[in-house]
C-alpha positions as CSV (number, residue, x, y, z in Angstrom):
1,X,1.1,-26.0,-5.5
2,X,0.4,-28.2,-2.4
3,X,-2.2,-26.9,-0.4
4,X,-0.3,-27.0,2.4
5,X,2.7,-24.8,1.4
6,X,3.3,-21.7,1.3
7,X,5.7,-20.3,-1.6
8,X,8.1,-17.7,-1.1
9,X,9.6,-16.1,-4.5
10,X,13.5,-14.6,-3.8
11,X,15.6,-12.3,-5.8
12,X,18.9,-12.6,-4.6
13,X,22.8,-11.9,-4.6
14,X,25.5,-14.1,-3.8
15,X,29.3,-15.0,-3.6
16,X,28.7,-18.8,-3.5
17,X,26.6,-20.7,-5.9
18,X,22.8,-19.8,-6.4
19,X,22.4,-23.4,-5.4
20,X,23.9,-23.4,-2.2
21,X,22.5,-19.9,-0.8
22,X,19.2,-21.5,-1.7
23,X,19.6,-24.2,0.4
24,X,20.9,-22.1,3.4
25,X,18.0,-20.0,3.1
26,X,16.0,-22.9,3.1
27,X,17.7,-24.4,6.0
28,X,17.9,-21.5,7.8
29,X,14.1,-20.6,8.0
30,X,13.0,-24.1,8.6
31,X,15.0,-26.6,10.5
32,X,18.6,-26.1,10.1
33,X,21.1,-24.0,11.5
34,X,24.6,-23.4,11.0
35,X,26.1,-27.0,11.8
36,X,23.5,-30.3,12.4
37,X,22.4,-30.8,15.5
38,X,20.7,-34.1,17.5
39,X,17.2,-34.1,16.5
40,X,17.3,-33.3,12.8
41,X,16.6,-36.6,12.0
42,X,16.0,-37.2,8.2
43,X,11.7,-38.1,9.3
44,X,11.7,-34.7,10.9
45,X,13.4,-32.9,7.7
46,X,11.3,-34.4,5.9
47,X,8.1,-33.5,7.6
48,X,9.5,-29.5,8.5
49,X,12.1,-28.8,6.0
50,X,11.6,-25.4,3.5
51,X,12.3,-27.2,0.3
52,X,14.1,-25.1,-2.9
53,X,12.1,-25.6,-5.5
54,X,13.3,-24.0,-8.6
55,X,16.4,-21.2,-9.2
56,X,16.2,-19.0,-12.0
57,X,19.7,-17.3,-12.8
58,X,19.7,-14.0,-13.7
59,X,22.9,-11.7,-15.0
60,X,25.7,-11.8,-12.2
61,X,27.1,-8.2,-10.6
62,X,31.0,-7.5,-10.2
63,X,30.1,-6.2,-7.0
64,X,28.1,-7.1,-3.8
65,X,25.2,-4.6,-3.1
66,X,24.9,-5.1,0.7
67,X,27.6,-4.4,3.3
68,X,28.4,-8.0,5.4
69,X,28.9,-10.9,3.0
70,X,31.3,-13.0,3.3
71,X,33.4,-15.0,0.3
72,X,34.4,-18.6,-0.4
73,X,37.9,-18.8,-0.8
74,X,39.3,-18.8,-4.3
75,X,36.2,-16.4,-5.1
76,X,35.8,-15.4,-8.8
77,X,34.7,-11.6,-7.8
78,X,31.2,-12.8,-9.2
79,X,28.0,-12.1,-7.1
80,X,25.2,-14.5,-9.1
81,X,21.6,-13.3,-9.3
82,X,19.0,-15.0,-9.2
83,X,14.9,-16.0,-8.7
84,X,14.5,-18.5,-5.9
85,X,11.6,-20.0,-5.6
86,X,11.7,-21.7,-1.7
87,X,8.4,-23.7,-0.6
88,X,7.3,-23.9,3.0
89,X,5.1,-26.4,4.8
90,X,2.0,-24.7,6.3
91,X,2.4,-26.8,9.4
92,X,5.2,-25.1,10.7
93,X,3.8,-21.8,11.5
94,X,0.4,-22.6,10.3
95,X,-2.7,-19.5,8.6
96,X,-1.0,-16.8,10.6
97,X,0.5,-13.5,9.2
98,X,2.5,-13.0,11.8
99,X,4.1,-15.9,12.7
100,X,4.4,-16.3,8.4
101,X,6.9,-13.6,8.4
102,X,8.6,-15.1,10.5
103,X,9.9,-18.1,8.2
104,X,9.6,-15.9,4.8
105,X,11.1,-13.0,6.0
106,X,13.0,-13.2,9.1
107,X,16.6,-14.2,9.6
108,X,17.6,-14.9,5.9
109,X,18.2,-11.1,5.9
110,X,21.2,-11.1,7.8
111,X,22.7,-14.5,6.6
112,X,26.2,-13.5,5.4
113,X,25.7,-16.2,2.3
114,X,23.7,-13.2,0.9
115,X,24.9,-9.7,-0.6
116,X,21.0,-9.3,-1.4
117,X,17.4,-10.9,-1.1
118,X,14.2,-9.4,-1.6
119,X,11.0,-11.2,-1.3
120,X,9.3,-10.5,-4.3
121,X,6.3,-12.7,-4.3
122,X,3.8,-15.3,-1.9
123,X,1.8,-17.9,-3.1
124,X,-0.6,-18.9,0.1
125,X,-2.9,-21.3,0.4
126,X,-6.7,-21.0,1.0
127,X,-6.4,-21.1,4.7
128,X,-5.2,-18.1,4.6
129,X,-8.3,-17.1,3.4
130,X,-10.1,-19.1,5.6
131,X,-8.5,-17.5,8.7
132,X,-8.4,-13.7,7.1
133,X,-11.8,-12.8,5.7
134,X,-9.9,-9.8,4.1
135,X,-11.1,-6.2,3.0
136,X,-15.1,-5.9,4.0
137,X,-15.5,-3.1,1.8
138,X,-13.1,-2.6,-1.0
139,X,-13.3,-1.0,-4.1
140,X,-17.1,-1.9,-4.8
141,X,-18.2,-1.1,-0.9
142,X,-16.4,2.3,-1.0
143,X,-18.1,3.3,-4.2
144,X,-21.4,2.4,-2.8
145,X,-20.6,4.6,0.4
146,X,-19.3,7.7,-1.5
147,X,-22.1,7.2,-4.6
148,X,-19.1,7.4,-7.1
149,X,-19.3,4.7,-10.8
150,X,-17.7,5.3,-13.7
151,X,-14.6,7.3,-12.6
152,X,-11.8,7.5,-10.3
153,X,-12.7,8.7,-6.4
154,X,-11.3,12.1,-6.2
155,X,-10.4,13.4,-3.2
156,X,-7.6,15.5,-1.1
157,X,-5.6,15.5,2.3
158,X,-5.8,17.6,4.9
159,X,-2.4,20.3,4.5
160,X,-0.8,21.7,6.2
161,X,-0.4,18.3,7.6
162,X,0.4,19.9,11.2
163,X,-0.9,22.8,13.2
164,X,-4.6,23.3,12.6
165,X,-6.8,25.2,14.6
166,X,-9.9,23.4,14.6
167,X,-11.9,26.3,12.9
168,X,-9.5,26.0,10.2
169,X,-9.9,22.4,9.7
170,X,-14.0,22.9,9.7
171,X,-13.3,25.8,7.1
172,X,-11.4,23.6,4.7
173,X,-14.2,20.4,5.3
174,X,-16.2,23.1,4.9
175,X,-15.1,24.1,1.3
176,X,-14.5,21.0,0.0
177,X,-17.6,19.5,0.7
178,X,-19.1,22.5,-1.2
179,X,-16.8,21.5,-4.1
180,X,-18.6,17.9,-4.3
181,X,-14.9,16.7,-3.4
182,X,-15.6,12.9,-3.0
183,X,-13.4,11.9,-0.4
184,X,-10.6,13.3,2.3
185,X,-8.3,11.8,4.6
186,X,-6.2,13.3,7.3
187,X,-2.4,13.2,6.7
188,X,-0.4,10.3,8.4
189,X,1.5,12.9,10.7
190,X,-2.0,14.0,12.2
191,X,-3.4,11.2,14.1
192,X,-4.1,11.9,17.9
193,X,-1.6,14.3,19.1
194,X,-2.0,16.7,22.1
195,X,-2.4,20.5,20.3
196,X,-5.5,18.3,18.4
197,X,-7.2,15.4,20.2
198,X,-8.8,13.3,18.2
199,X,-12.0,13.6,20.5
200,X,-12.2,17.4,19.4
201,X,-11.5,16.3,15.7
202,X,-14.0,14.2,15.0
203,X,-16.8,16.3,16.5
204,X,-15.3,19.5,14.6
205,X,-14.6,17.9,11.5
206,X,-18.3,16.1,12.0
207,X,-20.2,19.1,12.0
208,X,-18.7,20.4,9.1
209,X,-19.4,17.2,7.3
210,X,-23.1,16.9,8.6
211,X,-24.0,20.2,7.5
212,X,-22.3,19.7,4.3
213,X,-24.2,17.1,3.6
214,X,-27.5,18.5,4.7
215,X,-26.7,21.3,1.9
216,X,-25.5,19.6,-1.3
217,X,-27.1,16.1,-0.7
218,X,-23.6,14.7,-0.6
219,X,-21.2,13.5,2.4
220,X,-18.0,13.2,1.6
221,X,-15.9,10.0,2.9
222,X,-13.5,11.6,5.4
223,X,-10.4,8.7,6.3
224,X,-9.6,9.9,10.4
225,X,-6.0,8.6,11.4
226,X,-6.6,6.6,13.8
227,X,-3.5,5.2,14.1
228,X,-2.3,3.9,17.9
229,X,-2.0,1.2,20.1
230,X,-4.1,-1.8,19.7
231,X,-6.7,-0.4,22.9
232,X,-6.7,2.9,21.3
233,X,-7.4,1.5,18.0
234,X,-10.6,0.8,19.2
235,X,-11.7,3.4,21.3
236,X,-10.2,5.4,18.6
237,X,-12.6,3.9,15.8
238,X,-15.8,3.8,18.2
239,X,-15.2,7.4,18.5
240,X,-15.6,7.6,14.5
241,X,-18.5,5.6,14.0
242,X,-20.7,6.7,16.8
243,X,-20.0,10.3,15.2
244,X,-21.5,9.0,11.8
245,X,-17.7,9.1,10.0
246,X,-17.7,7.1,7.3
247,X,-13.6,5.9,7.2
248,X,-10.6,5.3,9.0
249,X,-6.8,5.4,8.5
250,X,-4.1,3.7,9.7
251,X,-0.3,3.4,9.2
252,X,0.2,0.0,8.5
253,X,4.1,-0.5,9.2
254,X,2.8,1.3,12.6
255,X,0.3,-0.6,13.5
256,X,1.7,-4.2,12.0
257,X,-0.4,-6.7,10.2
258,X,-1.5,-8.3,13.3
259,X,-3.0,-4.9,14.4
260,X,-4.3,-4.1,10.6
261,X,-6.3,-7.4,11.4
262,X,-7.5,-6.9,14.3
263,X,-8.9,-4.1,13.6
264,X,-10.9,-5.3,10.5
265,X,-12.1,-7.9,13.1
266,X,-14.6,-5.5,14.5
267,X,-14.0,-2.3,12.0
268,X,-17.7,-0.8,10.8
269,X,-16.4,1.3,8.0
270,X,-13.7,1.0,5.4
271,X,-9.7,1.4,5.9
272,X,-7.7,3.6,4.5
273,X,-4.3,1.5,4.6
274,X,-1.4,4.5,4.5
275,X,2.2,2.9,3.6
276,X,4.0,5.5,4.7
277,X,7.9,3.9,6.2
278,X,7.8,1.6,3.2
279,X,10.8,3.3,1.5
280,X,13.0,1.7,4.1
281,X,11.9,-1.7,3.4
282,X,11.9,-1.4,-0.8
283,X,14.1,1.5,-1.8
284,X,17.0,-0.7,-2.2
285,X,16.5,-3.3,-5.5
286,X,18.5,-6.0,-3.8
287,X,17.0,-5.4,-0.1
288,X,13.4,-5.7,1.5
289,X,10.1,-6.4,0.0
290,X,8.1,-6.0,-3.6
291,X,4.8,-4.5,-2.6
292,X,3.1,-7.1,-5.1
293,X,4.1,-9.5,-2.4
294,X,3.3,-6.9,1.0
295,X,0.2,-5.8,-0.8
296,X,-1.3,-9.0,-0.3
297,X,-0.8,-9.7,3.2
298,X,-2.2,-6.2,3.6
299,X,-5.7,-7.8,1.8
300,X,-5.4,-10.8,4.0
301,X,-5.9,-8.3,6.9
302,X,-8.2,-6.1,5.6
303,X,-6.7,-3.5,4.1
304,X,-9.9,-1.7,1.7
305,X,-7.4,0.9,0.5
306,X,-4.0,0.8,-0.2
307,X,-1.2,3.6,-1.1
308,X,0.9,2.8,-4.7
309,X,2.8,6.1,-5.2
310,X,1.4,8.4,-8.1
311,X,2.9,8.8,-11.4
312,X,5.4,11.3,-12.2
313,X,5.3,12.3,-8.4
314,X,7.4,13.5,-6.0
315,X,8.7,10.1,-4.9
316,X,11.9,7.9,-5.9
317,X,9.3,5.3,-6.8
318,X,9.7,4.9,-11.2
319,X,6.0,5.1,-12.7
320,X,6.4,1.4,-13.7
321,X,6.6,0.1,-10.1
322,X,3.8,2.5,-9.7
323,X,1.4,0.7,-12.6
324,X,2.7,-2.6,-10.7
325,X,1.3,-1.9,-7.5
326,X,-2.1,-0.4,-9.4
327,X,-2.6,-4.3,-11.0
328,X,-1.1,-5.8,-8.3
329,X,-3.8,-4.1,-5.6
330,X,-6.7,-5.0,-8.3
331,X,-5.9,-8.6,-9.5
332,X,-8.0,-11.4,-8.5
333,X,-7.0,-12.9,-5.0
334,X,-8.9,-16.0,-2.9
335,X,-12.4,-14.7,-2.5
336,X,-12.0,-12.0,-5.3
337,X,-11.9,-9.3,-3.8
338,X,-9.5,-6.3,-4.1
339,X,-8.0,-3.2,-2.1
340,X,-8.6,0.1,-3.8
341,X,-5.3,1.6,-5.2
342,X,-4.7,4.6,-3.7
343,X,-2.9,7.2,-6.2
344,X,-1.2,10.3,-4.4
345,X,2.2,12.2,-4.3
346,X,2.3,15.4,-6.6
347,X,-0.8,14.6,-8.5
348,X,-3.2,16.5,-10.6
349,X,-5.1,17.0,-13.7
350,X,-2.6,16.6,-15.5
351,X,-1.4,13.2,-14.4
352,X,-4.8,11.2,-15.1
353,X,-3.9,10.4,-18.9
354,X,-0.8,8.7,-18.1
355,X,-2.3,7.0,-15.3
356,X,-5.3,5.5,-17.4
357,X,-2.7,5.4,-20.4
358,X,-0.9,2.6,-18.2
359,X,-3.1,1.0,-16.2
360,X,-6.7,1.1,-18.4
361,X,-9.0,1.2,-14.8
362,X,-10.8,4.2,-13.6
363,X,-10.5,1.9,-10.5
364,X,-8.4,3.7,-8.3
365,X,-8.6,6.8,-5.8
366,X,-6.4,9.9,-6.9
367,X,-5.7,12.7,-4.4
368,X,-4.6,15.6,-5.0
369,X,-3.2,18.1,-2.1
370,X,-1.9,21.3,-4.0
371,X,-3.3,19.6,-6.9
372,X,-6.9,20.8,-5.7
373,X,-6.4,22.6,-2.8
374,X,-4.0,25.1,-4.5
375,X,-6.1,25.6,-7.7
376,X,-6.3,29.4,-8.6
377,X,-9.8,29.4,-9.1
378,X,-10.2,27.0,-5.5
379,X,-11.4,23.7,-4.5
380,X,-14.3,23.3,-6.1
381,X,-12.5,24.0,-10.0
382,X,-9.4,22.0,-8.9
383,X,-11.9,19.1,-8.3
384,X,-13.8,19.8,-11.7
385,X,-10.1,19.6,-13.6
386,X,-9.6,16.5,-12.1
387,X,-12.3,15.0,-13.1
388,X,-12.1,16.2,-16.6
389,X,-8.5,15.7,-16.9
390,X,-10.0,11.7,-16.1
391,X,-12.7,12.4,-18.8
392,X,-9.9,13.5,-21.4
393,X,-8.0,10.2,-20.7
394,X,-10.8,7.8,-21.1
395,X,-11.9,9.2,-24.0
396,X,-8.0,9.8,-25.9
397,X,-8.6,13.2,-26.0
398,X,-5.4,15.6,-25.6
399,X,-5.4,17.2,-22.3
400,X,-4.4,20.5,-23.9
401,X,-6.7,19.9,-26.7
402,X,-9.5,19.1,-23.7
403,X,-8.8,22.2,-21.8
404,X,-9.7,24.9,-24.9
405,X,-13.6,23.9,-24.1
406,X,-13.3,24.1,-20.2
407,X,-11.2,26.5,-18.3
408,X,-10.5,24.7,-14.9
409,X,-8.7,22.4,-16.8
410,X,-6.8,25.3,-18.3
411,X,-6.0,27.1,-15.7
412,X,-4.7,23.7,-14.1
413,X,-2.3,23.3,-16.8
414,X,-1.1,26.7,-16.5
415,X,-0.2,26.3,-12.9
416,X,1.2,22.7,-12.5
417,X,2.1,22.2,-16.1
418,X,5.8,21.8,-15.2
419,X,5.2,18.5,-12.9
420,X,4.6,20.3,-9.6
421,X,1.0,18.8,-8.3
């Protein structure tokens, strides 16, 4: 493509033609509106219009999916599919996330041409990647950090998500560090609240972590939510890193973009991106966003880990969307580098083979809540059946077959054999 466009792939619905909501949503999100106007001079169209560069049809639906459209008359009772492939020049909004969703995803939501649109892909230019230095850790920094090649980072959350004391959190940092537990975050509901200030946090969970480490040789990478307003942010994430933590977490649809990137511009340590709220902007097929396309405006701003769903989990998300958002978080992007997928939702042992079975990578992190945490032997053998339920899979050995020569892995089965990590 031109290097100074930015593509925009749609899948849409429509009562009119594919051809003609194209070219609304083109005029729409550039320099049109809904009658011409004095100014729109064919030079300035030309220099500022969104131009419609190829339409894919696809099967047509008997009925609209969104509520709102409106019909030509003499309508056939056809809604047309189809891929819409819109380019826009970089000049209007230029390298900005922010002011890019704008024109790719703004407006064209509501137009009542459309019974459906979901952005399903971007195509930016390079200065993009000139204004967004992207992830400054990723996958390969956050295996040097945590010491962990040749397997997937294993690690847990931090459950009951709400209400513990702070002796009970040191307790459970406590015991997982003692597993050799590579890596645990806080859950997105715990951030900074009142009953547990993050101040006292960090300095309780700290402690635990220090002397953890002083014991087995190992600290584990523990992802604070740090989550807040773009002042707190900050103090939030000095507060970390002048305790010696080793991560932070925020909730990217609660922070936005702009505040993702700001806070790689002076972040010391990786961060966890959580996606937790992007149900409302993807459940619906004909609505929202593809995360192949959110996942890498995420990169752009520094995501260095990124939530995909799990397999077989507890979420409406189908295990090929899942394997989607694994390849999509991993593929090659501007500089290289990539955003470690983050595997979670109702995982254990027992969901590594299908995992590697679909995706080939031990390049991921998989946590595990009940999955570990609610092992009957404890922590420290739900972390070991993890890790050989990853061994089984890379080496095509039957998990049941796996688990007659070690009993963690057994005893895993047993328990969350029906699905229920």
């Amino acid at each position: 493509m031109s290097a100074n466009r930015v593509k925009a792939v749609y899948l849409i619905e429509t009562p009119y033609t594919l051809e003609r909501a194209a070219e609304v949503i083109a005029g729409e999100q550039s320099t049109g509106t809904f009658t011409a106007v004095p100014g729109e001079t064919d030079l300035l169209k030309e220099k500022h219009a969104a131009r419609v560069e190829s339409i894919e049809e696809l099967e047509a639906a008997g009925v609209p999916t969104l509520p709102g459209s409106k019909t030509p008359q003499g309508h056939d009772g056809r809604y047309r599919r189809g891929l819409v492939t819109v380019s826009f020049p970089l000049h209007n909004f230029g390298p900005s996330i922010p002011n890019l969703m704008s024109a790719v995803a703004g407006n064209l939501y509501e137009l009542q041409e459309l019974s459906g649109i979901r952005l399903v892909d971007l195509e930016l230019p390079d200065d993009f990647a000139a204004r967004y230095p992207g992830p400054k850790f990723g996958i390969e920094g956050t295996r040097r950090l945590t010491g962990v090649y040749g397997r997937p980072i294993l690690g847990t959350i931090v459950k009951p998500s709400i209400g513990l004391a702070m002796e009970d959190l040191q307790r459970m940092i406590t015991d997982v560090s003692a597993a050799g537990l590579d890596f645990i975050k806080d859950d997105e509901l715990n951030a900074n609240p009142p009953y547990a200030p993050l101040e006292l946090k960090v300095k309780s969970v700290m402690e635990a972590v220090e002397r953890a480490a002083d014991a087995t040789g190992k600290k584990i990478m523990y992802a604070f939510n740090i989550t807040g307003d773009i002042e707190e942010m900050k103090r939030n994430h000095d507060l970390v890193v002048k305790a010696s933590g080793n991560c932070v977490m925020v909730s990217i649809l609660s922070v936005g973009l702009a505040g993702l990137a700001h806070l790689n511009s002076y972040s010391e340590v990786p961060i966890h991106g959580h996606r937790n709220q992007w149900g409302m902007l993807t459940r619906c097929p004909m609505l929202g966003i593809e995360f192949a396309a959110y996942q890498k405006l995420c990169r752009l701003a520094g995501a260095d880990h990124l939530h995909v769903n799990g397999l077989n989990s507890k979420f409406y998300e189908s295990n090929e969307s899942v394997v989607r958002s694994i390849e999509a978080c991993t593929a090659p992007m501007y500089g290289g580098y990539a955003a470690m997928p983050v595997v979670s939702s109702a995982q254990w042992a027992g969901t590594a083979p299908a995992t590697y079975a679909a995706t080939k990578t031990v390049d991921v992190m998989h946590l595990a809540g009940g999955g570990i945490l609610a092992h009957p032997a404890g922590p420290a053998a739900g972390f070991e059946s993890m890790k050989l339920g990853w061994e089984a899979a890379v080496k095509g050995i039957p998990l049941e077959e796996y688990a007659e020569l070690h009993p963690s892995l057994k005893q895993a089965i047993a328990k969350y054999g029906n699905g229920k990590g």
